[in-house]
N, C-alpha and C positions, 0 to 999 in steps of 0.2 A: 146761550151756548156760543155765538157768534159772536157777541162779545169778550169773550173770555179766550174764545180762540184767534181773534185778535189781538187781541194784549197779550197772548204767549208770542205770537209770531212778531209783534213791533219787539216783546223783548228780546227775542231770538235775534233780528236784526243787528239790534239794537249791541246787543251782546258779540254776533260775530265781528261788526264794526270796530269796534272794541279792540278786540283781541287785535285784528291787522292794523291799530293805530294809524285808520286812516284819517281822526285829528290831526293827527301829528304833520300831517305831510302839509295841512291847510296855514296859514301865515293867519298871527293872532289878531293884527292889524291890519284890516280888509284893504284900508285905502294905501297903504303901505304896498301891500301885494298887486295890487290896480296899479301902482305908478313904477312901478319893479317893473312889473311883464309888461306895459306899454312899451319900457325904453328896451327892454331885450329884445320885443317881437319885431321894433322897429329897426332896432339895429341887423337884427339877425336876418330878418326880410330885405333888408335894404343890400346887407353883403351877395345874397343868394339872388337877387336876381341881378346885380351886377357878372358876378360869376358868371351865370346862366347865358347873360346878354353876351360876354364878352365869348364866350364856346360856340356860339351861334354863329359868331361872326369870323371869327377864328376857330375852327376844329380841328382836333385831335387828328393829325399828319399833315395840318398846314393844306393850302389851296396851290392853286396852279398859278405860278409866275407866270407875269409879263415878259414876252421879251425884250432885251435893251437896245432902244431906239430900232425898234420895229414895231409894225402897227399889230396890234392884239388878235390872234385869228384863234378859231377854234379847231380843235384837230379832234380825230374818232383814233379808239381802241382797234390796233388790228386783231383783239383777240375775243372783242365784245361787240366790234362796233359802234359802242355808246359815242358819241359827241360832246366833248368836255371842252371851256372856254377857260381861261384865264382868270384866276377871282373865285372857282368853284372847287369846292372841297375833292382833292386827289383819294381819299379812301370811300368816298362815295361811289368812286369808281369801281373798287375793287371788292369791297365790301361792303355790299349795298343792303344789304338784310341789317346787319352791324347800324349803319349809318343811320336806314331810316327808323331803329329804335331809339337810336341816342337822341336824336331830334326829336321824335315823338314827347319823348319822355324830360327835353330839356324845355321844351315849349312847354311842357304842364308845369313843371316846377318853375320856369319864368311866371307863366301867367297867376299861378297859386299866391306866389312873394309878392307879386305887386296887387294882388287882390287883400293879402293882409295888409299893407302900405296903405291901401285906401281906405281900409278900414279903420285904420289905424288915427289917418289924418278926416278921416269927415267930422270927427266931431261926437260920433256917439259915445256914449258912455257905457261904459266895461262892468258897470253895476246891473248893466241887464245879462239874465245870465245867457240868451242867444246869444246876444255878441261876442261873449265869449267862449263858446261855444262853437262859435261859427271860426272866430281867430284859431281854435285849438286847432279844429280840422284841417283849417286850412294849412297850420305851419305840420301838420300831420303828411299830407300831401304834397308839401312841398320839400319836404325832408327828404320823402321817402321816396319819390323822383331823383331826388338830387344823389341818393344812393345807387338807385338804377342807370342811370343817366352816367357814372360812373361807370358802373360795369361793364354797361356798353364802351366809353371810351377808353376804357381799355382793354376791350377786347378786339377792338378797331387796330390801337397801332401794337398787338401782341403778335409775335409771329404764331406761324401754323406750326413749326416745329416744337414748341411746345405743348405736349399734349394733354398734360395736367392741369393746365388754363382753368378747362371747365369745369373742373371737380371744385377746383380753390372758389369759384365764382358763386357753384350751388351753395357750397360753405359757409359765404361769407351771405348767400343772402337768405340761409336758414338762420343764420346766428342771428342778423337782423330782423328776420319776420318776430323771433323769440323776445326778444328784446321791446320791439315796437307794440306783438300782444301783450310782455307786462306792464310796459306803459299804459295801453289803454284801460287793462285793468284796474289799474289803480286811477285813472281818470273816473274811469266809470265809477268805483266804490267812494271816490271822494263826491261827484254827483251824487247818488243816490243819499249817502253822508245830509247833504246840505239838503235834501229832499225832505228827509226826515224829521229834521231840523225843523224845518219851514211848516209842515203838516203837525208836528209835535205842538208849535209856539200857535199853529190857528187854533188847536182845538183847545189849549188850553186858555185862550182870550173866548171860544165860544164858552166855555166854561164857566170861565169869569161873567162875562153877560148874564148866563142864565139864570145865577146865585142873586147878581144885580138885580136881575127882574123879578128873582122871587121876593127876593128884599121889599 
């Protein structure tokens, strides 16, 4: 009975798989596919945390000028008191909840991109499926920072007078979460895809054996 209700539930799989032609989405030529997504991840990681690096350093409302031929001093908010120098981001000042999420979230998506860069350049091979695995996540992560991280800057240099800001904000990062869970779904159904695969070709090499031995 437990075998039979096994072989119905691999066909069922087997069968839904199917139907959502998640083949189709898989590249016929593995090694093809392997030296494709090397060169995009790397391109694509290498643009993103340029980006990243360069907002970190330069942020959304620009920093606080030096003055011209005077020596650099710091001066305080008469309305905060905060103490700001010359070189430090002016909407940090003003909007500090704003600032330290775009930071937050620009730091993860730096550190994510240059964590697939390294991945990228060590040397391992993409035929393990961790590895790649681990690259999905990560440019998963790093995307999806780099959307947030967005948000936040511009909601940094948006004025307060418009008040619909944050309705367009929730919008855009509903349509994204939508978006990002059918991406993962169909990651997950091509794993599990290749799972089957894998499990289907052992058993039927144990198979093979068996018939051998009885031979």
């Amino acid at each position: 009975m437990g075998t039979a209700g096994d072989a119905h539930a691999d066909k069922g799989c087997a069968k839904f798989l199917k139907l959502n032609r998640v083949q189709s989405l898989a590249y016929q030529d593995k090694s093809k596919w392997f030296q494709d997504m090397r060169q995009s991840l790397s391109l694509t990681a290498s643009i993103i945390a340029t980006i990243t690096f360069q907002s970190a350093i330069n942020p959304p409302g620009g920093v606080v000028p030096a003055p011209d031929g005077e020596t650099p001093i710091c001066f305080a908010s008469n309305q905060t008191n905060i103490q700001i120098c010359p070189g430090e981001s002016v909407v940090a000042l003003m909007k500090k909840k704003y600032y330290l999420g775009f930071l937050i979230c620009n730091t993860i998506c730096f550190i994510s991109s240059l964590s697939v860069c390294l991945l990228l350049v060590s040397g391992l091979s993409l035929d393990n499926t961790s590895v790649t695995w681990f690259l999905l996540i990560g440019m998963c992560i790093t995307i999806t920072s780099l959307v947030v991280t967005y948000l936040f800057g511009a909601m940094m240099v948006t004025p307060e007078i418009i008040k619909n800001v944050g309705s367009a904000f929730a919008v855009i990062m509903i349509v994204w979460a939508a978006v990002f869970a059918l991406v993962s779904f169909l990651l997950i159904l091509r794993f599990v895809s290749s799972k089957n695969e894998k499990v289907k070709k052992h058993k039927e090499q144990e198979t093979q054996e068996q018939e051998l031995a009885r031979v």
